[in-house]
C-alpha positions in Angstrom: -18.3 0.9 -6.6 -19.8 0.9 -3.4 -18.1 2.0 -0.3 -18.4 -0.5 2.7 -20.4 0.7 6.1 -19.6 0.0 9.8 -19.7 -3.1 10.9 -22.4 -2.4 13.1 -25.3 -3.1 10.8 -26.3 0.5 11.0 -27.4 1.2 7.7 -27.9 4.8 8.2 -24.1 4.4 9.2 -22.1 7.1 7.3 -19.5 5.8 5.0 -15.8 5.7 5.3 -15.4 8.5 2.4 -18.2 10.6 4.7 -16.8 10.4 8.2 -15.0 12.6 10.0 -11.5 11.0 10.6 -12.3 9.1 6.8 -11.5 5.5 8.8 -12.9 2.7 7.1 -14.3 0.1 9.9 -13.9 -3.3 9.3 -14.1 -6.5 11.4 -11.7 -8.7 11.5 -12.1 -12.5 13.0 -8.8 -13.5 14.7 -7.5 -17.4 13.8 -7.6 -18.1 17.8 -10.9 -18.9 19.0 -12.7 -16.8 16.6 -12.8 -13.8 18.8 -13.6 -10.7 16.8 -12.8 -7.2 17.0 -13.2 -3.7 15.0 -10.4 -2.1 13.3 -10.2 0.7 12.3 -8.1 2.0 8.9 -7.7 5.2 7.4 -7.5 4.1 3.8 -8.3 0.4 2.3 -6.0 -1.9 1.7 -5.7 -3.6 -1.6 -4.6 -7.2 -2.0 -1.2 -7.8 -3.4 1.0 -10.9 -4.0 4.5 -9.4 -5.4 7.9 -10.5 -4.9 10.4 -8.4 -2.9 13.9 -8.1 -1.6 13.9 -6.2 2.0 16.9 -4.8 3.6 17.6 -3.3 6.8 18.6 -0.1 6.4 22.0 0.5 9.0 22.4 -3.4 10.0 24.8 -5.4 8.5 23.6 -8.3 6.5 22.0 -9.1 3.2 18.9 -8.4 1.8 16.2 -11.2 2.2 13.4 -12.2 0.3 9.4 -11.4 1.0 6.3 -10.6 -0.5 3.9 -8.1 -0.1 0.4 -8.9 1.0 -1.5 -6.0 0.8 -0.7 -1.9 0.3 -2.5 0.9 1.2 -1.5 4.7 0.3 0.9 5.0 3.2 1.8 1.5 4.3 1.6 -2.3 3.4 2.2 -5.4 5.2 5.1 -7.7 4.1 5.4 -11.7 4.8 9.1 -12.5 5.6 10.9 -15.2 7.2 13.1 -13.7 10.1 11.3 -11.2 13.1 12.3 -7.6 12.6 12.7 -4.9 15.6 10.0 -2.1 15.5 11.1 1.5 14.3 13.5 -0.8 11.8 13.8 1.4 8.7 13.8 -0.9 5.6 14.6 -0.8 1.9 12.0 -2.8 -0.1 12.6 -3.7 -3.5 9.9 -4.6 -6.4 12.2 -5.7 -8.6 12.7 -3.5 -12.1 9.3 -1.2 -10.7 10.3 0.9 -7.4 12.3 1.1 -4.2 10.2 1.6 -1.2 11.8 3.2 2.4 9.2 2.4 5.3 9.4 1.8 8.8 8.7 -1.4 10.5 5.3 -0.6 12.6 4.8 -4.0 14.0 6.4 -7.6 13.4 4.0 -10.6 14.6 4.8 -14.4 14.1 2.5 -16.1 11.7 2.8 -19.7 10.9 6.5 -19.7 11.3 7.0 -17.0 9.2 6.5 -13.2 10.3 4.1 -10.2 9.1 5.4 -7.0 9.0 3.3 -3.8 8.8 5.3 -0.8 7.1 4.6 2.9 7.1 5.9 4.3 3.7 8.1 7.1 3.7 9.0 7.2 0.3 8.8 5.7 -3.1 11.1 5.6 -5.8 10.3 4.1 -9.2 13.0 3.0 -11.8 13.7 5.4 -14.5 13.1 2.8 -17.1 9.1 2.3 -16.0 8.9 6.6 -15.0 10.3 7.3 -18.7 7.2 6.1 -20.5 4.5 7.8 -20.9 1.2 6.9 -19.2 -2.0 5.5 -21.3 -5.2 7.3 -21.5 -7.3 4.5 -19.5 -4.8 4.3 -16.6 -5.0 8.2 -16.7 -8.6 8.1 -17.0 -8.3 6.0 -13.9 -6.4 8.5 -11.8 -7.8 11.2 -12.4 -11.3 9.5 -11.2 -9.3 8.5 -8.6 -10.8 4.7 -8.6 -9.6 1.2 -9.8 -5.6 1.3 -9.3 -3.9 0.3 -6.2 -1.9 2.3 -4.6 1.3 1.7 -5.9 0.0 2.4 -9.4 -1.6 5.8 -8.2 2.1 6.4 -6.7 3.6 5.8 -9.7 1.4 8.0 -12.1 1.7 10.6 -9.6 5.6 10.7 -9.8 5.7 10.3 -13.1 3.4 13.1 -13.9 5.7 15.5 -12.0 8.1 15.0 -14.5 6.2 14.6 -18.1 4.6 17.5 -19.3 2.8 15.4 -22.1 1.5 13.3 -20.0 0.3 16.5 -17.9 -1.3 17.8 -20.8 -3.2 14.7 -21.6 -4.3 14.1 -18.0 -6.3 18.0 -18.1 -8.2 16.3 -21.5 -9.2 14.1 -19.6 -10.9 16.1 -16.6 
């Protein structure tokens, strides 16, 4: 796999993995008048198209549907249909996998629905998907530490606090 450089063209550019703050630079070209800027992350974001049910946590109401469109370690950004306030804790649900409590970082209006970046503040995955144990490729995988998103990597993670086998086989593998 190779890891992406600046955006500046400097080849001799370290990469994201090598810097000091471990930001990965990337630029991003804005729908209105093609104006272009540099962001900078601290961890890639992975695609993702998944179903969810989002709550505010503390307001009345019900819980309304989204979906996630990309995740990171510590944060994703949903797509739902009404604005939320910034600093709004919220309950996401992947339905039958894991509940995730974020806050709501930013809410911007995009083609009349809304993107919503979310800090992660903790994930908690159903007892039915933690309870089985954990192949040897996707272990493999982690303890490599390359080709699983982030939620995946969260969900080994937890469930290796809890399974000794699984423990045991992950050491075999290392």
């Amino acid at each position: 796999m190779s890891l992406p450089r600046a955006a500046n063209g400097d080849s001799a550019a370290q990469s994201p993995l090598e810097s000091e703050n471990n930001s990965v630079d990337t630029v991003i070209e804005l729908a209105a008048g093609g104006e272009r800027r540099l962001e900078k992350r601290r961890e890639q974001r992975f695609p993702a198209r998944e179903i969810i049910e989002v709550q505010v946590i503390g307001a009345s109401g019900d819980r309304f549907g989204g979906m996630i469109l990309d995740i990171s370690r510590s944060g994703l950004k949903i797509e739902i249909g009404k604005p939320l306030s910034q600093g709004a804790y919220l309950e996401i649900v992947l339905h039958n996998r894991a509940i995730i409590i974020g806050e709501a970082r930013y809410c911007r209006s995009k083609n009349k629905l809304y993107h919503v970046g979310v800090r992660i503040e903790g994930v908690y995955f159903s007892q039915a998907v933690s309870s089985r144990h954990i192949g040897k490729e996707l272990l493999a995988c982690y303890s490599r530490d390359g080709g699983l998103s982030p939620l995946d990597a969260m969900e080994i993670r937890s469930h290796l606090t809890a399974c000794e086998a699984c423990r045991a086989a992950l050491a075999k593998c290392g």
